[in-house]
N, C-alpha and C positions, 0 to 999 in steps of 0.2 A: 322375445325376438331371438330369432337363431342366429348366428353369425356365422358361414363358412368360410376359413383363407384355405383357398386352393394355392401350391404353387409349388418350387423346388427346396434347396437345403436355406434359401434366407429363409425364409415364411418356416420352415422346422425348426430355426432356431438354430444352426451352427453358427459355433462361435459366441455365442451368447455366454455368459456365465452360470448361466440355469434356464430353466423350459420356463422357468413365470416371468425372464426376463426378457423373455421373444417376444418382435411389435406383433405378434396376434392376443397372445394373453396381455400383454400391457395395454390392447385397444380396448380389449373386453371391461377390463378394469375401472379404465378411463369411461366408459360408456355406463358402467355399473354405478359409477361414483355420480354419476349426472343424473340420478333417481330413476335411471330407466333398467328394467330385467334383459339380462342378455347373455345367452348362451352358445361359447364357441365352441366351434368345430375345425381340427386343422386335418386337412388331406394333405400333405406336403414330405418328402421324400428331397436328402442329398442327392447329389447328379442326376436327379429328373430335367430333361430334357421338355421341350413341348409335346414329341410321342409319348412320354411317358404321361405328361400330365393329361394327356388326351385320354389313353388309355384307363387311366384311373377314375377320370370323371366317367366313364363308359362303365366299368368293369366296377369300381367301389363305392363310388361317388352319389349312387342314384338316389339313395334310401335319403342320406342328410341332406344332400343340396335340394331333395324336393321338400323340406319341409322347412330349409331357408327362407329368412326374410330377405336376406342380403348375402351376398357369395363378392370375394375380391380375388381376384386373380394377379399372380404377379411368377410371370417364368418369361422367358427368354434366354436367362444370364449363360447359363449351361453351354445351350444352344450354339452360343457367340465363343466361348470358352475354350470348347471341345474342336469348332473350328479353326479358331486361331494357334491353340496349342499342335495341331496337326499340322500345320502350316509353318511351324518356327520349327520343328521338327524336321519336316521333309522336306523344306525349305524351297516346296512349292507355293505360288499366288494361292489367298484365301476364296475358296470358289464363295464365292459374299453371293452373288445372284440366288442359287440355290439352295445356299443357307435360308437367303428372305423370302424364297420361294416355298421352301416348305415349312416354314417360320408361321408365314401367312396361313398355310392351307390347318397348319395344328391349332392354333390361337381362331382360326375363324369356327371351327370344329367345335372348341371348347366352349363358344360363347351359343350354338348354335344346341351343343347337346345340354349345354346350362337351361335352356329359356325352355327347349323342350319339353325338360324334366320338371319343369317349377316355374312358379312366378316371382322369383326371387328377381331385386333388382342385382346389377354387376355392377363392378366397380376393378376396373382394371388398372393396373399403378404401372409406370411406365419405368425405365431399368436406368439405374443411375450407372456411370461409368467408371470403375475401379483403376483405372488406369488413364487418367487423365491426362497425363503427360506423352500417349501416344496416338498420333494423328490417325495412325487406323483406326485405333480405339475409338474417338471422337467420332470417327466417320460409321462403323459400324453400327456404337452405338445409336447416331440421330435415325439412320436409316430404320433399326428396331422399333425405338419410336416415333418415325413416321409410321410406322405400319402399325402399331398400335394405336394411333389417333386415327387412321384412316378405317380400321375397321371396328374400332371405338364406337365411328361415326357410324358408319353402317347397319352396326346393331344394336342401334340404343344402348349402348354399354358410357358408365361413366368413365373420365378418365380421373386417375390423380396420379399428379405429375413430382413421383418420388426422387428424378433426375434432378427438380429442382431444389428440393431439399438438402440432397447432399453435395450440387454445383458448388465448389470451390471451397468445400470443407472434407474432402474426403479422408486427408490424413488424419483428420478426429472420429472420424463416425465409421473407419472400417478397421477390423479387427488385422493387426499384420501390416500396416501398409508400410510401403518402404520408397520405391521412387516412383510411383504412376504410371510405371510402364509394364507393356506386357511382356517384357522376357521376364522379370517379378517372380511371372507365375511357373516359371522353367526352375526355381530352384527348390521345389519340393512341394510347398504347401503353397495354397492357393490364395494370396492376400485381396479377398473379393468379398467378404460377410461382414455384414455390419457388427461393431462392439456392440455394449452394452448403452452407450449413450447413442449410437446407430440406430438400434432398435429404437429405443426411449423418440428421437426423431419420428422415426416411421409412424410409430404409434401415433404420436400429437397430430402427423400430420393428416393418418387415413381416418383418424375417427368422425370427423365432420364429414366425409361422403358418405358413411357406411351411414349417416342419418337420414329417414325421410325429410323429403322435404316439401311434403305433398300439406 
């Protein structure tokens, strides 16, 4: 079985303490250790965006994801990041409409050029919130994952729901955290990647979807 995680720098592994302890290679592991052969694949890029991830399933993605058994998607974060850091910045209103506007139009692209390309099943994980302790955050975030269950639903895509993994344990499972909020991420580096026990989470929790269950 092939395994693809498509997505931005968590799925690369920033912040991790080494690349085998990224939740892609620690899924593969976990899945190897259960008698079954499985071979991962990661497309995934820091500050990929959902253009970017789109771009790449387009542009690089075609050859491994068509020979996928199973592809997981996991991007947003970026997305949400880059808006809100533009916005504490120029200390204009976050334009959130058209963030989820074209949030939607890349994420429905991606799952639409995925099924295209292959018969791979999807398994989409939905964004946990680095900043907990800020009521946009909260708000941004569900809004992401409403639109990630909504076109979930739409395109036979599975969900797993990695927001509830790391609800109310964040200060253990991200690398940097400091008060849950997003000015946080205004003082240099960006406290939003799971640690090492972050990943190790992620892992335990996406390896049962990435299994048939046919």
């Amino acid at each position: 079985m092939i395994y693809t995680a498509l997505g931005d720098s968590i799925t690369f592994g920033e912040n991790a303490s080494s690349w085998a302890k990224a939740y892609p290679q620690l899924t593969v592991s976990a899945l190897n250790s259960s008698s079954r052969k499985v071979r991962g694949y990661v497309l995934a890029r820091p500050s990929w965006s959902s253009d970017d991830l789109l771009d790449a399933v387009i542009w690089q993605g075609a050859s491994v994801i068509g020979h996928s058994a199973v592809v997981s998607v996991w991007i947003g974060g970026i997305d949400l990041v880059n808006a809100a850091l533009s916005s504490l910045k120029t200390k204009q209103p976050l334009a959130a409409k058209s963030v989820a506007a074209k949030y939607k139009r890349n994420l429905s692209g991606i799952f639409t050029r995925i099924k295209k390309g292959s018969r791979a099943r999807i398994v989409c994980c939905t964004q946990y919130n680095p900043f907990p302790n800020s009521p946009l955050a909260v708000e941004w975030i569900n809004q992401l994952n409403h639109t990630i269950n909504e076109l979930s639903q739409s395109h036979n895509v599975t969900v797993a729901p990695a927001h509830m993994w790391f609800g109310g344990k964040q200060a253990d499972l991200i690398h940097g955290y400091r008060k849950g909020k997003i000015e946080d991420a205004l003082s240099g580096s960006l406290p939003i990647h799971p640690n090492d026990r972050g990943h190790r989470v992620i892992a335990t929790g996406l390896a049962p979807y990435l299994i048939s269950r046919k």
